[in-house]
PDB file of N, CA, C and O in Angstrom:
ATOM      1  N   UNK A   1      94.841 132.450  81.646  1.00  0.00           N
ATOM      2  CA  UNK A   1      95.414 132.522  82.964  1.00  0.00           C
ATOM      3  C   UNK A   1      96.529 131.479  83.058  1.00  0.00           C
ATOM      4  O   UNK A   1      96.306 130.348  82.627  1.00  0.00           O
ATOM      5  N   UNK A   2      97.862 131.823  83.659  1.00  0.00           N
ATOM      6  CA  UNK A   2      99.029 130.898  83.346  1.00  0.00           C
ATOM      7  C   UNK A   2      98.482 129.566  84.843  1.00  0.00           C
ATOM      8  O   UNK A   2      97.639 129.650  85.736  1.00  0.00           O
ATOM      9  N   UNK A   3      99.362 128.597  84.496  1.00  0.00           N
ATOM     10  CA  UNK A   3      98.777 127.589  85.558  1.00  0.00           C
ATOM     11  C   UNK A   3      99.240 128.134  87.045  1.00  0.00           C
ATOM     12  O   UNK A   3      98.371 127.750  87.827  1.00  0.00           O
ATOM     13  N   UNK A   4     100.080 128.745  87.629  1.00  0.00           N
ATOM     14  CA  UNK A   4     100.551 129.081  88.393  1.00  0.00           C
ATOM     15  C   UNK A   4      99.342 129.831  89.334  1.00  0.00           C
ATOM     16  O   UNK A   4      98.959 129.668  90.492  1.00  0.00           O
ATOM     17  N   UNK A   5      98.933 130.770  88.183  1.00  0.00           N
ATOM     18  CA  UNK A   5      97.845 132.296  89.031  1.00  0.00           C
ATOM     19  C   UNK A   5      96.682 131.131  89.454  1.00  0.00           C
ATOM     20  O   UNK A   5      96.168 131.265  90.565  1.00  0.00           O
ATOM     21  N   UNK A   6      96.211 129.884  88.521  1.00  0.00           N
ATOM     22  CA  UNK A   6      95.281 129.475  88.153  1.00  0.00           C
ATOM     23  C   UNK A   6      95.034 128.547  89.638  1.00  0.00           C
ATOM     24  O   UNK A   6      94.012 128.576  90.323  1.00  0.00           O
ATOM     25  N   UNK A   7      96.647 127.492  89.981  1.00  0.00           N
ATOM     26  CA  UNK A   7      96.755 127.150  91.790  1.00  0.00           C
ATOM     27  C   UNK A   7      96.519 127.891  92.617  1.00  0.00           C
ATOM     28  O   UNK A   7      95.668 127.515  93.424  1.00  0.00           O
ATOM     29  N   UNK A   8      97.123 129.243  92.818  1.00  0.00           N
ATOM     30  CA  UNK A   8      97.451 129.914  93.404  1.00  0.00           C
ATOM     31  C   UNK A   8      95.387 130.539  94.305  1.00  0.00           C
ATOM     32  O   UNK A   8      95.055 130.835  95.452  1.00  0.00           O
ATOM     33  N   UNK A   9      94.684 130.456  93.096  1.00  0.00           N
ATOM     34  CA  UNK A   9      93.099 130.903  93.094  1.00  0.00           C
ATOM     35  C   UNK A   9      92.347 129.847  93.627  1.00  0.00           C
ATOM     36  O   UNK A   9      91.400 129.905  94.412  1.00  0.00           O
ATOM     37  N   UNK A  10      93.039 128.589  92.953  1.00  0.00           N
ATOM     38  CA  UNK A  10      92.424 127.120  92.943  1.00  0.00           C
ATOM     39  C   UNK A  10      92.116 126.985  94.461  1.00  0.00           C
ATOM     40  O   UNK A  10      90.998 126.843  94.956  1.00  0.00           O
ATOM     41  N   UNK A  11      93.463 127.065  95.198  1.00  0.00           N
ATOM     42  CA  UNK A  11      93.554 126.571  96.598  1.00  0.00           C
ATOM     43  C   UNK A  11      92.598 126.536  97.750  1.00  0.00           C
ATOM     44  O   UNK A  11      92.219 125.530  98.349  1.00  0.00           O
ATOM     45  N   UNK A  12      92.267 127.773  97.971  1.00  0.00           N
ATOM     46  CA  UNK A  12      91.376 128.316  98.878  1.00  0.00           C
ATOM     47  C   UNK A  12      90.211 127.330  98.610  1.00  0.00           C
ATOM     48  O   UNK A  12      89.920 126.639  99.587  1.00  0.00           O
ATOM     49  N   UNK A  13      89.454 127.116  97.435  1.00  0.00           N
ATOM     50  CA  UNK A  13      88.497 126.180  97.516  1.00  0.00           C
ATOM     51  C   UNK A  13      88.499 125.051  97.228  1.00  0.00           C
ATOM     52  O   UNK A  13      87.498 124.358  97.048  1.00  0.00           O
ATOM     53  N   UNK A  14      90.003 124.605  97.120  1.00  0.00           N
ATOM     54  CA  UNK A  14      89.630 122.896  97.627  1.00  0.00           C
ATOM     55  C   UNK A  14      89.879 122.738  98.878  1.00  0.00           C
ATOM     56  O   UNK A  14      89.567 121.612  99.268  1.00  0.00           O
ATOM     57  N   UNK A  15      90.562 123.793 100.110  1.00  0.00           N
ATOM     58  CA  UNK A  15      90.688 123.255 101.079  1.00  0.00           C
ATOM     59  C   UNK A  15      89.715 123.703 101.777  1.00  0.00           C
ATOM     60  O   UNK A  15      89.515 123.505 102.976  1.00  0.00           O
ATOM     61  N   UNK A  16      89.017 124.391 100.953  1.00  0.00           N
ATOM     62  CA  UNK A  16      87.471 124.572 101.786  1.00  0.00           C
ATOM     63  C   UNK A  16      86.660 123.340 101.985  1.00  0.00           C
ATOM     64  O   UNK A  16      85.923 123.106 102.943  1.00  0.00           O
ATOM     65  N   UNK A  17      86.818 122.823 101.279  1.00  0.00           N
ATOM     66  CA  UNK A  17      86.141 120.851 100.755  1.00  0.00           C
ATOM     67  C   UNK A  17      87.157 119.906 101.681  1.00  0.00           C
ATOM     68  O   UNK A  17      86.935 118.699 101.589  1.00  0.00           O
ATOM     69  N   UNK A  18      88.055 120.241 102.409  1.00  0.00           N
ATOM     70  CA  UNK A  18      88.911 119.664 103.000  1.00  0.00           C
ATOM     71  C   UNK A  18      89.842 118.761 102.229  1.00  0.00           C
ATOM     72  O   UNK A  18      90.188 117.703 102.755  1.00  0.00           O
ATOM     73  N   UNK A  19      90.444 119.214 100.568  1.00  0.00           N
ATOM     74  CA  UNK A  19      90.937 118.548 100.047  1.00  0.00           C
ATOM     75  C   UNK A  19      92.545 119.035 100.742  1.00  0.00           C
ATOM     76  O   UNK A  19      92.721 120.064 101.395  1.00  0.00           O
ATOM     77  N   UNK A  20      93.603 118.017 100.409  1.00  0.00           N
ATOM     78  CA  UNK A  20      94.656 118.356 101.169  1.00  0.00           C
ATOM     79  C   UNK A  20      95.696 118.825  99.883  1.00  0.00           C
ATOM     80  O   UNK A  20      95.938 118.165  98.873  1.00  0.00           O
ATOM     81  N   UNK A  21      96.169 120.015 100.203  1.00  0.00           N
ATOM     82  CA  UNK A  21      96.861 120.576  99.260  1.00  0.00           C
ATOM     83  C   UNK A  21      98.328 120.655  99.195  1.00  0.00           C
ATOM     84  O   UNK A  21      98.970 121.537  98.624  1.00  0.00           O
ATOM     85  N   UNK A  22      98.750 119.737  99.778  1.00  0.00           N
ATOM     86  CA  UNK A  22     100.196 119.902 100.225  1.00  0.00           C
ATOM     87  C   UNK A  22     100.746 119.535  99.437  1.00  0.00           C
ATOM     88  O   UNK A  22     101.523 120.448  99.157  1.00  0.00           O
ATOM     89  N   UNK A  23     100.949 118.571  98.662  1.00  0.00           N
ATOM     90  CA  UNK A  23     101.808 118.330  98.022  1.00  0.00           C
ATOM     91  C   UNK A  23     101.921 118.731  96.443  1.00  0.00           C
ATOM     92  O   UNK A  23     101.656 118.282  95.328  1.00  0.00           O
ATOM     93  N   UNK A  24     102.464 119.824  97.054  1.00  0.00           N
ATOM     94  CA  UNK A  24     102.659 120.690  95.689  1.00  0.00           C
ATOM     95  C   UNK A  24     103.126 120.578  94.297  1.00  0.00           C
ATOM     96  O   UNK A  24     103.026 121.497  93.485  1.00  0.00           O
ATOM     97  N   UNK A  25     103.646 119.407  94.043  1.00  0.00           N
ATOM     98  CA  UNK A  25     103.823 118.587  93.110  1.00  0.00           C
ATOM     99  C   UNK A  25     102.765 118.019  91.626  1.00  0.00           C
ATOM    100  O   UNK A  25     102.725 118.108  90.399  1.00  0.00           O
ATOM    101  N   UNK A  26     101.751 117.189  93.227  1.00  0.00           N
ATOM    102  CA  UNK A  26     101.028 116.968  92.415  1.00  0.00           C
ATOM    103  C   UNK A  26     100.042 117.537  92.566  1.00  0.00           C
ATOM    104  O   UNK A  26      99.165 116.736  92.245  1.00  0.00           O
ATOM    105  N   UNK A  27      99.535 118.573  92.901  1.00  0.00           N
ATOM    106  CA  UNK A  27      98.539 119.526  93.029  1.00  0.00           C
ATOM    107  C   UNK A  27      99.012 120.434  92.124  1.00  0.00           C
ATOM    108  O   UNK A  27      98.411 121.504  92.219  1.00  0.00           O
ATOM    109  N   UNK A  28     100.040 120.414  91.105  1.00  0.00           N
ATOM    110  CA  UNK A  28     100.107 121.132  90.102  1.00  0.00           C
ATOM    111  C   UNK A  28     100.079 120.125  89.019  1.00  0.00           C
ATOM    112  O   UNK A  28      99.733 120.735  88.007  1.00  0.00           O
ATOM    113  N   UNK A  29     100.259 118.981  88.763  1.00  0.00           N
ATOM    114  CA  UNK A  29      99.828 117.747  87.763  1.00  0.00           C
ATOM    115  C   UNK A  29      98.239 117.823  88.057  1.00  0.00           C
ATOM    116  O   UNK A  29      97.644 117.769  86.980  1.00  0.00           O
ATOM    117  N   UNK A  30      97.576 117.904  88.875  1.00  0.00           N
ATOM    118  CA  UNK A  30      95.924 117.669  88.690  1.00  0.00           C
ATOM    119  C   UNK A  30      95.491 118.900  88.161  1.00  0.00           C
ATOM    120  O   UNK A  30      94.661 118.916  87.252  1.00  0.00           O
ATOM    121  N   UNK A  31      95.939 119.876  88.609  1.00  0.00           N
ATOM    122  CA  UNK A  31      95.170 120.901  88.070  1.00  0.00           C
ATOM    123  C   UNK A  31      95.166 121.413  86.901  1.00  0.00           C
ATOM    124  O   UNK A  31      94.189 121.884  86.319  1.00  0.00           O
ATOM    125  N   UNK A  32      96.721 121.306  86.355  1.00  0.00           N
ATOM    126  CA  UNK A  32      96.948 120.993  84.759  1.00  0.00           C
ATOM    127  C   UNK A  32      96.046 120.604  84.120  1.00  0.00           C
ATOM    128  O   UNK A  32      95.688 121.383  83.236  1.00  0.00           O
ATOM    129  N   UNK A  33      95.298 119.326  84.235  1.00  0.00           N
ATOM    130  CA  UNK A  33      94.699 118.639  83.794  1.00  0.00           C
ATOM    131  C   UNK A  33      93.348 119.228  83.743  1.00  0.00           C
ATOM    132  O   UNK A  33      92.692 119.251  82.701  1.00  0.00           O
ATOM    133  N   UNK A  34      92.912 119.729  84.922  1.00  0.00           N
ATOM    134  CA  UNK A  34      91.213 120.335  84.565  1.00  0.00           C
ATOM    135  C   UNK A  34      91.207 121.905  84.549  1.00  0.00           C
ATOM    136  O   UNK A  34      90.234 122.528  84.975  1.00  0.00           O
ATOM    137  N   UNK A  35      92.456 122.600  83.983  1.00  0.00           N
ATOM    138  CA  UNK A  35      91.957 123.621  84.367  1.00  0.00           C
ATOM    139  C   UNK A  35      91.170 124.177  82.694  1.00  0.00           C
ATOM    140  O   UNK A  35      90.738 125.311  82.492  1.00  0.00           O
ATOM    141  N   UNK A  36      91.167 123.566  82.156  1.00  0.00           N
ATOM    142  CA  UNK A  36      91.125 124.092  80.774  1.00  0.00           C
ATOM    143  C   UNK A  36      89.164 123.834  80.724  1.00  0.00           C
ATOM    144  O   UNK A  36      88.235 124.420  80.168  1.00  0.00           O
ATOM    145  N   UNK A  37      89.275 122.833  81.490  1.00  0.00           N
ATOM    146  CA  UNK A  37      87.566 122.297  82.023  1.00  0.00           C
ATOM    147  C   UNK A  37      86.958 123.252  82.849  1.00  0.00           C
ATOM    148  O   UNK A  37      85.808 123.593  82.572  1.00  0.00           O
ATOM    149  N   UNK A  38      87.529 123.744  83.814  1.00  0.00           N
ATOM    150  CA  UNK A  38      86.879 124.281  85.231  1.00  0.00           C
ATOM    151  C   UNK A  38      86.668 126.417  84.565  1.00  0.00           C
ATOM    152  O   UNK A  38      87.460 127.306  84.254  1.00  0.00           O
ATOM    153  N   UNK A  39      85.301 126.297  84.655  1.00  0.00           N
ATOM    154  CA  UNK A  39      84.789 127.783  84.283  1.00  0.00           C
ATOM    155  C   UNK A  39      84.559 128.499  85.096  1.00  0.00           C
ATOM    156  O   UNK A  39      84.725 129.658  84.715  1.00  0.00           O
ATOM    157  N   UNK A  40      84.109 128.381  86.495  1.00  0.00           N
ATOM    158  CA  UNK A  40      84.184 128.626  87.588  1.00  0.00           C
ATOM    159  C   UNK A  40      85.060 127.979  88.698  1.00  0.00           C
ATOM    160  O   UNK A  40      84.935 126.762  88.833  1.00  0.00           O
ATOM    161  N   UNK A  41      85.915 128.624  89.498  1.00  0.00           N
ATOM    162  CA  UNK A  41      86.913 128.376  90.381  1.00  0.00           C
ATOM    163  C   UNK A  41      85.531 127.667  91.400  1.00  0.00           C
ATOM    164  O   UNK A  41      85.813 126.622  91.988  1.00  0.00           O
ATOM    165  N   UNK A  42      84.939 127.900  91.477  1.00  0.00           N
ATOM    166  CA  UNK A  42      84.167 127.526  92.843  1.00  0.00           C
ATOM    167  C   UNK A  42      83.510 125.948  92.563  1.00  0.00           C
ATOM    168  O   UNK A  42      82.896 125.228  93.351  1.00  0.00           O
ATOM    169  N   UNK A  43      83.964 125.659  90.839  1.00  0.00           N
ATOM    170  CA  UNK A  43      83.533 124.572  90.599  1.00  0.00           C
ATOM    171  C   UNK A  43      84.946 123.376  90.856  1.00  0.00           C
ATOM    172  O   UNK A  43      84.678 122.198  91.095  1.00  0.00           O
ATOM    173  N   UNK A  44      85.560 123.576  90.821  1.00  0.00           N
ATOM    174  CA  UNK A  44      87.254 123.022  90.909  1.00  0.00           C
ATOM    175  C   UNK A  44      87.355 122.062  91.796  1.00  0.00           C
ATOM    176  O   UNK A  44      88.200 121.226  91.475  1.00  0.00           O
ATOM    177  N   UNK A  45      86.741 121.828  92.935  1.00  0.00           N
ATOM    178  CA  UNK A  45      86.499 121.234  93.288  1.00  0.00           C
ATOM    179  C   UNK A  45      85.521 119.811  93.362  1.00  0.00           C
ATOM    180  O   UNK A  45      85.442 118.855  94.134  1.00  0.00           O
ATOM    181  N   UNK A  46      84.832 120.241  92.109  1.00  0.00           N
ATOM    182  CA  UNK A  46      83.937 118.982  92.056  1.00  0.00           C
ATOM    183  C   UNK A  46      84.677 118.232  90.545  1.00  0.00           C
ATOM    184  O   UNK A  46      84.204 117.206  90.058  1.00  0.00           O
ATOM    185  N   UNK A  47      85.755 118.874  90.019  1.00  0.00           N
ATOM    186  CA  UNK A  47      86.130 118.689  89.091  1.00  0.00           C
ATOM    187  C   UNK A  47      87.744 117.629  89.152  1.00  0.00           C
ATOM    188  O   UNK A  47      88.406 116.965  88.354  1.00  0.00           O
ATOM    189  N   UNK A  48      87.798 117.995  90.592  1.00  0.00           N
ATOM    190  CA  UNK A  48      89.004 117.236  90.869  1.00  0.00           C
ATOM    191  C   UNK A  48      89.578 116.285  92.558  1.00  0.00           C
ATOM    192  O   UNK A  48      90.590 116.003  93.201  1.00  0.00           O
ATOM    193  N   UNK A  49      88.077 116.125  92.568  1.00  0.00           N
ATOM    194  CA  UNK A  49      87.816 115.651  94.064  1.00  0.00           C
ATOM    195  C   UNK A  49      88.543 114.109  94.123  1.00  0.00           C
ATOM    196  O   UNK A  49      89.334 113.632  94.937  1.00  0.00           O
ATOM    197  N   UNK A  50      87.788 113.429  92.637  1.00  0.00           N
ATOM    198  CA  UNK A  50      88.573 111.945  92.314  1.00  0.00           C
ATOM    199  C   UNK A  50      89.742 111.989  92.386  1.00  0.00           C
ATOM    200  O   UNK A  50      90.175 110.845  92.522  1.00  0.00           O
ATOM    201  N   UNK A  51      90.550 112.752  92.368  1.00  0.00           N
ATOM    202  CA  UNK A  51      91.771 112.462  92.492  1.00  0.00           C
ATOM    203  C   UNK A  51      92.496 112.618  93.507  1.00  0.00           C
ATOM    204  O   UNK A  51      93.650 112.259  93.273  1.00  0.00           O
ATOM    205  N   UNK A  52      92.228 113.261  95.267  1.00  0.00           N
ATOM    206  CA  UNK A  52      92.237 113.251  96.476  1.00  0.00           C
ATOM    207  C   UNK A  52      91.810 112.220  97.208  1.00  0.00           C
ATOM    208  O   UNK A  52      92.348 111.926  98.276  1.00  0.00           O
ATOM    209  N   UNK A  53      90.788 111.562  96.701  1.00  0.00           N
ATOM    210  CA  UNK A  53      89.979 110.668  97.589  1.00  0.00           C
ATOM    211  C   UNK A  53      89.904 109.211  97.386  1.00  0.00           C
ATOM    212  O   UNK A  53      90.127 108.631  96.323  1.00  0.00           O
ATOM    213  N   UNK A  54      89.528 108.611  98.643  1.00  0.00           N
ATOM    214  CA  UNK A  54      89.887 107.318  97.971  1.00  0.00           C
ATOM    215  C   UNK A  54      88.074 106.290  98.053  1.00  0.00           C
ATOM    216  O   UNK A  54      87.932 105.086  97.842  1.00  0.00           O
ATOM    217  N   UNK A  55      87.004 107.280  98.412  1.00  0.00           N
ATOM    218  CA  UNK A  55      85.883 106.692  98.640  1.00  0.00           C
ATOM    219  C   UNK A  55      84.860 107.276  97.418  1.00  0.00           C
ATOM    220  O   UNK A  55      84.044 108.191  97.310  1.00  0.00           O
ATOM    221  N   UNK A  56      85.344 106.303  96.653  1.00  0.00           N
ATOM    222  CA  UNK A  56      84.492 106.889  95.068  1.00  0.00           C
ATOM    223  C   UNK A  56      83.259 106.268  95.485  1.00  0.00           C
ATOM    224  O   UNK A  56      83.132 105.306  96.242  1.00  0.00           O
ATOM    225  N   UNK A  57      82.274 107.005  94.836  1.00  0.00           N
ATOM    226  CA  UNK A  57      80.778 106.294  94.525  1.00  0.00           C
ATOM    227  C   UNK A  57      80.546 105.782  92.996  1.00  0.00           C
ATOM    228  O   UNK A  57      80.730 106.418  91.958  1.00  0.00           O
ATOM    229  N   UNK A  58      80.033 104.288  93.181  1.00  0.00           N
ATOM    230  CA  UNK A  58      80.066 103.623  91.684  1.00  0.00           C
ATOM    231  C   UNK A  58      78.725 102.829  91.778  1.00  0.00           C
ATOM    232  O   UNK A  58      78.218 102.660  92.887  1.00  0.00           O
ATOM    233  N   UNK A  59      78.102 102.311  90.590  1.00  0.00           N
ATOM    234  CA  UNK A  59      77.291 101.976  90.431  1.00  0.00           C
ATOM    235  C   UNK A  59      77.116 100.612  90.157  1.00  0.00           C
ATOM    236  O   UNK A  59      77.005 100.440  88.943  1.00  0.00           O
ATOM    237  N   UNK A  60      77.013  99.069  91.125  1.00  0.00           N
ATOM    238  CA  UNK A  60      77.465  98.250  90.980  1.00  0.00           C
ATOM    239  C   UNK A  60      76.908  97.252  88.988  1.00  0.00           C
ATOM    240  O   UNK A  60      77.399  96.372  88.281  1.00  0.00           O
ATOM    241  N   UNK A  61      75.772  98.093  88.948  1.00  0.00           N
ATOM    242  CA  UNK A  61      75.104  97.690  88.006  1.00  0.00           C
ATOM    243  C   UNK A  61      76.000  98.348  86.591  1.00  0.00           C
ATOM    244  O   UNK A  61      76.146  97.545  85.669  1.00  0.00           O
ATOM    245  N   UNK A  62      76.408  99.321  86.458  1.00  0.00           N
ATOM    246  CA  UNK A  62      77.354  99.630  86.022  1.00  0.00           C
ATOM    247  C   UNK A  62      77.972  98.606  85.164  1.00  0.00           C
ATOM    248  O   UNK A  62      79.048  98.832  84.610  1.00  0.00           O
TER     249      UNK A  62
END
């Protein structure tokens, strides 16, 4: 699937997650990156949430 069709599918469910998709730029640099990862579209979102958000969960023990 070329990266284009691959946004174009992507979208709908990250802004279902309330990820913000506007900037079309780099919402085509992230997705580049996992789409070769993401087997299910409905998973895409858990695959590229870190990179929208700025309230990571970490493990201080870690």
């Amino acid at each position: 699937m070329s990266l284009d069709r691959f946004i174009e599918l992507a979208r709908p469910f990250l802004t279902k997650v309330d990820i913000d998709v506007s900037d079309k730029n780099y919402l085509r640099a992230v997705l580049s990156i996992v789409k070769e990862k993401v087997k299910l579209l409905s998973d895409v979102s858990e695959w590229t949430r870190y990179f929208f958000v700025e309230d990571y969960e970490f493990d201080p023990a870690a």
